[in-house]
Biopython code that builds the backbone (N, CA, C, O; Angstrom):
import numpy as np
from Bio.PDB.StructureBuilder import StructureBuilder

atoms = [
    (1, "UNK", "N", (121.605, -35.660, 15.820)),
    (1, "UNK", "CA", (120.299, -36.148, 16.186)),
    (1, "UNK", "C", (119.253, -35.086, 15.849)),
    (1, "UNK", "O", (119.471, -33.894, 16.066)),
    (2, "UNK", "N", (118.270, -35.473, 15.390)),
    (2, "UNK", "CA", (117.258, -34.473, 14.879)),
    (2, "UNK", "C", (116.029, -34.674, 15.564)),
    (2, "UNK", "O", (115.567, -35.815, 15.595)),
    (3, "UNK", "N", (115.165, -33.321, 16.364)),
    (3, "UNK", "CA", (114.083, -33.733, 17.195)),
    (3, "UNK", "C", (113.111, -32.414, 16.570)),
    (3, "UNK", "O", (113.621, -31.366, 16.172)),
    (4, "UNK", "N", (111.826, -32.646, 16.566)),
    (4, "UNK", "CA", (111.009, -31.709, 16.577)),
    (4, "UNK", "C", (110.794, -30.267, 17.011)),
    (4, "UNK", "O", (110.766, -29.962, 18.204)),
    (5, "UNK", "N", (110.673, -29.569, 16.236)),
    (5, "UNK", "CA", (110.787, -28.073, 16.549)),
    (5, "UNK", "C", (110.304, -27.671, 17.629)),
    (5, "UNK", "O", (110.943, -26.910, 18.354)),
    (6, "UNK", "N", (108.744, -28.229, 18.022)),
    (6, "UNK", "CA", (107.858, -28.216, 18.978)),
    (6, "UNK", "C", (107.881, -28.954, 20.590)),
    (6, "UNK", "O", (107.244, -28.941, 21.643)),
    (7, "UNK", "N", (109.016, -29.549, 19.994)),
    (7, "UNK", "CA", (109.749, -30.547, 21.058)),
    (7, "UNK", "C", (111.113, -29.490, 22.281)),
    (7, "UNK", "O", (111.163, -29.610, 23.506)),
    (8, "UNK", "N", (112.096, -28.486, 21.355)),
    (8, "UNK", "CA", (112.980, -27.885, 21.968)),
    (8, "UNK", "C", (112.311, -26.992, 23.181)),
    (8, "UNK", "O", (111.205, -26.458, 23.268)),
    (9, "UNK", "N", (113.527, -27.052, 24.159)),
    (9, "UNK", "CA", (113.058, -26.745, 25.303)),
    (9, "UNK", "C", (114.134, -25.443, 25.441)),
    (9, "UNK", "O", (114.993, -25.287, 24.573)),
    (10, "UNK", "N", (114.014, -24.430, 26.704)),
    (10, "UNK", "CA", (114.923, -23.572, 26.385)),
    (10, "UNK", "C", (116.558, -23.976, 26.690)),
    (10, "UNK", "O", (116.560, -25.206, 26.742)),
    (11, "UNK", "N", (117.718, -23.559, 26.878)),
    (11, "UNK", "CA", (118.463, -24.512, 26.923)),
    (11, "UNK", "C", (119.587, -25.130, 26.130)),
    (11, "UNK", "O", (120.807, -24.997, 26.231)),
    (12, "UNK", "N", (118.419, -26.245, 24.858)),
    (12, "UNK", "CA", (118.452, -26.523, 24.088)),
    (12, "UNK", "C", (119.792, -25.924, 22.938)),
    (12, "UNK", "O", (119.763, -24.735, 22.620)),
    (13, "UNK", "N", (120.924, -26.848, 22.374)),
    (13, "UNK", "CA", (121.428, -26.229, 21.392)),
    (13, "UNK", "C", (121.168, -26.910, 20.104)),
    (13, "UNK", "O", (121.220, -28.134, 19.979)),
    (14, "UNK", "N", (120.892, -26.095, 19.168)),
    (14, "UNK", "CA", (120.540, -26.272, 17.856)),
    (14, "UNK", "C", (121.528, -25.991, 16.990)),
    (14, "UNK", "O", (122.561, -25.481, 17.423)),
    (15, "UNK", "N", (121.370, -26.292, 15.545)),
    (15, "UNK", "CA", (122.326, -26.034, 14.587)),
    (15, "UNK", "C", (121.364, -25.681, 13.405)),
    (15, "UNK", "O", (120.790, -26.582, 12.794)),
    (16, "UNK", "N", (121.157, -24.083, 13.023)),
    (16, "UNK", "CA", (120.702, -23.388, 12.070)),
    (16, "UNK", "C", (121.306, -22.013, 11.500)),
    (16, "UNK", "O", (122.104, -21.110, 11.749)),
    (17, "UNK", "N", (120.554, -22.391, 10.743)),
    (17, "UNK", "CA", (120.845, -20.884, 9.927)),
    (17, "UNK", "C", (120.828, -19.477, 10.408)),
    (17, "UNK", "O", (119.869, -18.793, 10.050)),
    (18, "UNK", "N", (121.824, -18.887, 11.234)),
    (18, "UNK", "CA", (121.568, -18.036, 11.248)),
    (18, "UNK", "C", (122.795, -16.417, 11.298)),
    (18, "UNK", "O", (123.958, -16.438, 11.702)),
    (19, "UNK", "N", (122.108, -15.308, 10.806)),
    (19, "UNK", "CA", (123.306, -14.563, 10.005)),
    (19, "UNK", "C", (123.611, -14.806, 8.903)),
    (19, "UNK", "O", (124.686, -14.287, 8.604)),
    (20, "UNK", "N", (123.054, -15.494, 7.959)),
    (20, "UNK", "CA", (123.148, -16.141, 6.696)),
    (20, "UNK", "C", (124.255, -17.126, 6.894)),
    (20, "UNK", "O", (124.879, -17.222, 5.837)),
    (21, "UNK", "N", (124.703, -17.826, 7.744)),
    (21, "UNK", "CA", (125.474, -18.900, 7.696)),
    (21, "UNK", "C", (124.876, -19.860, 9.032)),
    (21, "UNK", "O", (124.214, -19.451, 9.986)),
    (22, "UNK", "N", (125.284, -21.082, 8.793)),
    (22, "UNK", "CA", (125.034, -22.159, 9.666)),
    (22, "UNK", "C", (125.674, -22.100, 10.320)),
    (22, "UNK", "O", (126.839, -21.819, 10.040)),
    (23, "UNK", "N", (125.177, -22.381, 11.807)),
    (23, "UNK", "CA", (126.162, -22.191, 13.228)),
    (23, "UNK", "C", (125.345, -23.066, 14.617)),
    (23, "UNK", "O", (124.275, -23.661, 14.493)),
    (24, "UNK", "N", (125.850, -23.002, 15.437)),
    (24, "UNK", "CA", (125.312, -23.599, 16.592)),
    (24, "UNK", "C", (124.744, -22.459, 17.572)),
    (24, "UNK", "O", (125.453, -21.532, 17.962)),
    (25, "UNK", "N", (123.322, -22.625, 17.951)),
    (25, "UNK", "CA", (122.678, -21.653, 18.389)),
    (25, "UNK", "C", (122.208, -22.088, 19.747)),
    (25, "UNK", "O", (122.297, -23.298, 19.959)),
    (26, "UNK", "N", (121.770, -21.404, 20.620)),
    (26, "UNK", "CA", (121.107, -21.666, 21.797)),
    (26, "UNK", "C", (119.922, -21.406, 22.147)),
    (26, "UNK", "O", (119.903, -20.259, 22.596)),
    (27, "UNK", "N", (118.952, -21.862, 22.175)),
    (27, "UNK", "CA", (117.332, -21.520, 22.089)),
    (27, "UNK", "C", (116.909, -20.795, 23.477)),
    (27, "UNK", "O", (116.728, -21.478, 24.485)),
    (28, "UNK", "N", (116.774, -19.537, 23.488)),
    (28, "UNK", "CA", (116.547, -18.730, 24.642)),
    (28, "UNK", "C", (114.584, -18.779, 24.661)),
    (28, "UNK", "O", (114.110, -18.869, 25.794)),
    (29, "UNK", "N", (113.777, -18.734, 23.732)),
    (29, "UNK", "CA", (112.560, -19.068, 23.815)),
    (29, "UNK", "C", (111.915, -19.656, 22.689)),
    (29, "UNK", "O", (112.238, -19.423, 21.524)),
    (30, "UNK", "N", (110.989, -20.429, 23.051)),
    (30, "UNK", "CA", (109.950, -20.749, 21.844)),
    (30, "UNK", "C", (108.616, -20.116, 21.918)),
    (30, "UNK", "O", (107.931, -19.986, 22.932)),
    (31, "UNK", "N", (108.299, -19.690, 20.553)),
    (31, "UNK", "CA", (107.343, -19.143, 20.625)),
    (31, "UNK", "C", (106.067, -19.362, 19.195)),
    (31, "UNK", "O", (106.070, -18.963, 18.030)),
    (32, "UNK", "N", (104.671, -20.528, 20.348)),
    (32, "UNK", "CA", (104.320, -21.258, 19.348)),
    (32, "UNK", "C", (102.664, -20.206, 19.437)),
    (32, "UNK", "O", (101.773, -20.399, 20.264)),
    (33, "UNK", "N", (102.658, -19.254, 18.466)),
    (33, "UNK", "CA", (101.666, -19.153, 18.053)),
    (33, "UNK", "C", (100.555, -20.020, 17.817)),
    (33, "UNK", "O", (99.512, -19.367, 17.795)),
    (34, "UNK", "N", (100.372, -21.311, 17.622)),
    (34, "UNK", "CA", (99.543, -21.563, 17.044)),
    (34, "UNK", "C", (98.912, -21.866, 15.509)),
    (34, "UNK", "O", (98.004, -22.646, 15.221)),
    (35, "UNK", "N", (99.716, -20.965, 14.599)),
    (35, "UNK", "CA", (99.647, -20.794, 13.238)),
    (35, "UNK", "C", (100.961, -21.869, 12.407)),
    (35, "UNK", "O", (101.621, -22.801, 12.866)),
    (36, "UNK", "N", (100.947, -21.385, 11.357)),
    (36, "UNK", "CA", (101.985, -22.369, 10.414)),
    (36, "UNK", "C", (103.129, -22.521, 10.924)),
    (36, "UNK", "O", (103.657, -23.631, 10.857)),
    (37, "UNK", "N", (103.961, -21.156, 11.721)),
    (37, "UNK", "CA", (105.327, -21.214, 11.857)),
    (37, "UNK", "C", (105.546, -20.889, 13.739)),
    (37, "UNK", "O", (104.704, -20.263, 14.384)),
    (38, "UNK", "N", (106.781, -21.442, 14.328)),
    (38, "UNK", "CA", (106.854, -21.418, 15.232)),
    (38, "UNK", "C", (108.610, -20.996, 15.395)),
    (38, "UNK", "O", (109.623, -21.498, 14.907)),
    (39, "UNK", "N", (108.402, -19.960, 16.225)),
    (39, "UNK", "CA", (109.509, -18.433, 16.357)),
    (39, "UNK", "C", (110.304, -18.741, 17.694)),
    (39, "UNK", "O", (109.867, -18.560, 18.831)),
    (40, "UNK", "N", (111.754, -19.320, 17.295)),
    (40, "UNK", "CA", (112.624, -19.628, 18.098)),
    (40, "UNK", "C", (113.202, -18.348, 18.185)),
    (40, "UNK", "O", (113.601, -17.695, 17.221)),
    (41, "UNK", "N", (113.255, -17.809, 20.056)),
    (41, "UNK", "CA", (114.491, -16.728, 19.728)),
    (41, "UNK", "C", (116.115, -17.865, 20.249)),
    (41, "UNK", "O", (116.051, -19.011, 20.694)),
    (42, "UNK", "N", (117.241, -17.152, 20.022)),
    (42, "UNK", "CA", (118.419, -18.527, 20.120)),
    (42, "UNK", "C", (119.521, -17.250, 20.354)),
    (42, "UNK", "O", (119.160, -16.107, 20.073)),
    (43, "UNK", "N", (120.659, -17.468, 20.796)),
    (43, "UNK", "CA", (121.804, -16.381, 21.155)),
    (43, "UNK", "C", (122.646, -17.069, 20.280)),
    (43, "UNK", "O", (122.542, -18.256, 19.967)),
    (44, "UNK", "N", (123.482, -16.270, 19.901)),
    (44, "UNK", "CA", (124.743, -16.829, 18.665)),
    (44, "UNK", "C", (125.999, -16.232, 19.816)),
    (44, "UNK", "O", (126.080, -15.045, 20.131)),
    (45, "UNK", "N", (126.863, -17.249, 20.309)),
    (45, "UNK", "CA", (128.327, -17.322, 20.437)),
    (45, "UNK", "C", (129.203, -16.582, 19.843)),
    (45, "UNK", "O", (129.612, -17.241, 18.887)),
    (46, "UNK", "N", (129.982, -15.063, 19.894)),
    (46, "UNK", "CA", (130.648, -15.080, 19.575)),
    (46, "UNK", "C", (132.256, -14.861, 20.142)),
    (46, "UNK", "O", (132.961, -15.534, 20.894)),
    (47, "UNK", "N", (132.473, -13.596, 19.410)),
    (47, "UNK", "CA", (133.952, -13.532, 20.780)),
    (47, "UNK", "C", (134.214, -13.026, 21.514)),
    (47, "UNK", "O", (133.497, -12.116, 21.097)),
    (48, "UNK", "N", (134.734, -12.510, 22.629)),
    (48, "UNK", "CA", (135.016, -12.414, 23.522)),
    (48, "UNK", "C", (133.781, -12.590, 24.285)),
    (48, "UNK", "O", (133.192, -11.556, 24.603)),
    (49, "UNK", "N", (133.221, -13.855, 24.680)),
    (49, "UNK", "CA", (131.892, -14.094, 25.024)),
    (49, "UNK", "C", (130.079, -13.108, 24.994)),
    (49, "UNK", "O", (128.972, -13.124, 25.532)),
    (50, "UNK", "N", (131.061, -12.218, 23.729)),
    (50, "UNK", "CA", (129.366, -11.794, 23.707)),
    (50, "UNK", "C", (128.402, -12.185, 22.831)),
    (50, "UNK", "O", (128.632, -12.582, 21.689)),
    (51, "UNK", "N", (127.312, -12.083, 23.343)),
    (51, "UNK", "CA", (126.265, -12.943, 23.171)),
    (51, "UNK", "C", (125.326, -12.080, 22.390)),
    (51, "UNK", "O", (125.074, -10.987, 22.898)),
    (52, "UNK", "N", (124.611, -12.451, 20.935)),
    (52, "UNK", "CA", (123.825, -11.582, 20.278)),
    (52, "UNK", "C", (122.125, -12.961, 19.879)),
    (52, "UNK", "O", (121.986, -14.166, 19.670)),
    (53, "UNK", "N", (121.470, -12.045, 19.959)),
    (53, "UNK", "CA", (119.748, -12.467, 20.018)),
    (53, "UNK", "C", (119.231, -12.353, 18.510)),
    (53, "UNK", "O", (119.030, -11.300, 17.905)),
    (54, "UNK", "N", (119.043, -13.757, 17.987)),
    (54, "UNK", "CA", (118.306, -13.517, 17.151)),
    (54, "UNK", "C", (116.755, -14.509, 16.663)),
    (54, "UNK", "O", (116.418, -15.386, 17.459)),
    (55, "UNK", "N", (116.224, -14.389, 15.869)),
    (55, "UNK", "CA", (114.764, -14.717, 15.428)),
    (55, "UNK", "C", (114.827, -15.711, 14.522)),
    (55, "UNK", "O", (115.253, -15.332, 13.430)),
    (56, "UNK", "N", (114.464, -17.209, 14.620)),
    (56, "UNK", "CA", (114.488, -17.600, 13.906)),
    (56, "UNK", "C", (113.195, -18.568, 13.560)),
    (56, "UNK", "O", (112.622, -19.263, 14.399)),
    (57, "UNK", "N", (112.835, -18.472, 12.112)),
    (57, "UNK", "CA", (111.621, -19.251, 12.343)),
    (57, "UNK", "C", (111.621, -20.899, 11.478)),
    (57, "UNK", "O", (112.372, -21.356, 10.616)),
    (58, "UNK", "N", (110.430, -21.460, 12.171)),
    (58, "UNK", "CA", (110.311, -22.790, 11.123)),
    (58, "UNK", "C", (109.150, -23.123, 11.347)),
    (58, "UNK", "O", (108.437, -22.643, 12.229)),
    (59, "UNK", "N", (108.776, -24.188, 10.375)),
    (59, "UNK", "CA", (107.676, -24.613, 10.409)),
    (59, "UNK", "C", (107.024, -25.493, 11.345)),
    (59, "UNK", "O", (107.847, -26.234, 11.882)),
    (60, "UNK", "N", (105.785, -25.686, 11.749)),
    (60, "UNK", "CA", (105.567, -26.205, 12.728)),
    (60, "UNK", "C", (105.740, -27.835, 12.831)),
    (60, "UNK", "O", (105.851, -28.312, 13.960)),
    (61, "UNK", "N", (105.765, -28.620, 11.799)),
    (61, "UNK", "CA", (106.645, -29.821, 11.540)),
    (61, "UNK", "C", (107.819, -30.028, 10.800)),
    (61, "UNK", "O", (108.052, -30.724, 9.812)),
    (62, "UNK", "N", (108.652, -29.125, 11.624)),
    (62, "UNK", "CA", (110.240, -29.075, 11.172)),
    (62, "UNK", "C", (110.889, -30.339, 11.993)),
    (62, "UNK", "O", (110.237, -30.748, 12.954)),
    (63, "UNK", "N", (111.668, -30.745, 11.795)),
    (63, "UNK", "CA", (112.451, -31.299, 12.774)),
    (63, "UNK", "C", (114.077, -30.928, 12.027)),
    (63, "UNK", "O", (114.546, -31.034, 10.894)),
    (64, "UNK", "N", (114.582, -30.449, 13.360)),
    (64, "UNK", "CA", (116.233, -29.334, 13.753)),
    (64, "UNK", "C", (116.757, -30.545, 14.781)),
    (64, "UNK", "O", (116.216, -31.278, 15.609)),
    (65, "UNK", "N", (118.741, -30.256, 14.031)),
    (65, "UNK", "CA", (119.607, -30.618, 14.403)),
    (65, "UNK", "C", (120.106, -30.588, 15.750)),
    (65, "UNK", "O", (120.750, -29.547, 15.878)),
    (66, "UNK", "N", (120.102, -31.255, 16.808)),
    (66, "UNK", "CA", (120.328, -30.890, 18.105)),
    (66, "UNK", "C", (122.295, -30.834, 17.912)),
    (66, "UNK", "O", (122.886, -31.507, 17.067)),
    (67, "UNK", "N", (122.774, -30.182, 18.592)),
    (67, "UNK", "CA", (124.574, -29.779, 18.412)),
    (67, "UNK", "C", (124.772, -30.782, 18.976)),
    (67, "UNK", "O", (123.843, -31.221, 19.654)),
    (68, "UNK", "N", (126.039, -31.533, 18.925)),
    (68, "UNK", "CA", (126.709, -32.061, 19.436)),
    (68, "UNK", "C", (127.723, -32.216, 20.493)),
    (68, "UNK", "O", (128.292, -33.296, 20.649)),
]
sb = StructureBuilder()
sb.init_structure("model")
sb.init_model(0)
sb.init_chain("A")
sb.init_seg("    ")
for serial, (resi, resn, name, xyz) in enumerate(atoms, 1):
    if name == "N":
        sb.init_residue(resn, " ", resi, " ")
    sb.init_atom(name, np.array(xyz, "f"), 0.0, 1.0, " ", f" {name:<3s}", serial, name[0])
structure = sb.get_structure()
């Protein structure tokens, strides 16, 4: 299901790019400037449950993959 960038709430799991590969992410904040692009931070899953923070951006009429 695909919903608006501007739409994700925190929470939220997504499926993007990130680490140079596609993965399922967790949206820890949004952060809408105002300007062209709007700056998801999201935690990436890995193993032994630790949890790493990263930056990801898109445009302000993106619409992203909600996980399944």
């Amino acid at each position: 299901m695909k919903i608006k960038v501007l739409d994700l709430q925190m929470g939220d799991r997504i499926v993007a790019y990130c680490s140079n590969k596609r993965q399922t992410c967790t949206v820890k904040h949004v952060e809408d400037d105002g300007q062209i692009n709007v700056t998801l931070t999201v935690s990436i899953s890995g193993h032994y449950r630790s949890s790493v923070s990263r930056a990801v951006l898109f445009r302000r009429d993106a619409l992203v993959d909600l996980a399944t």
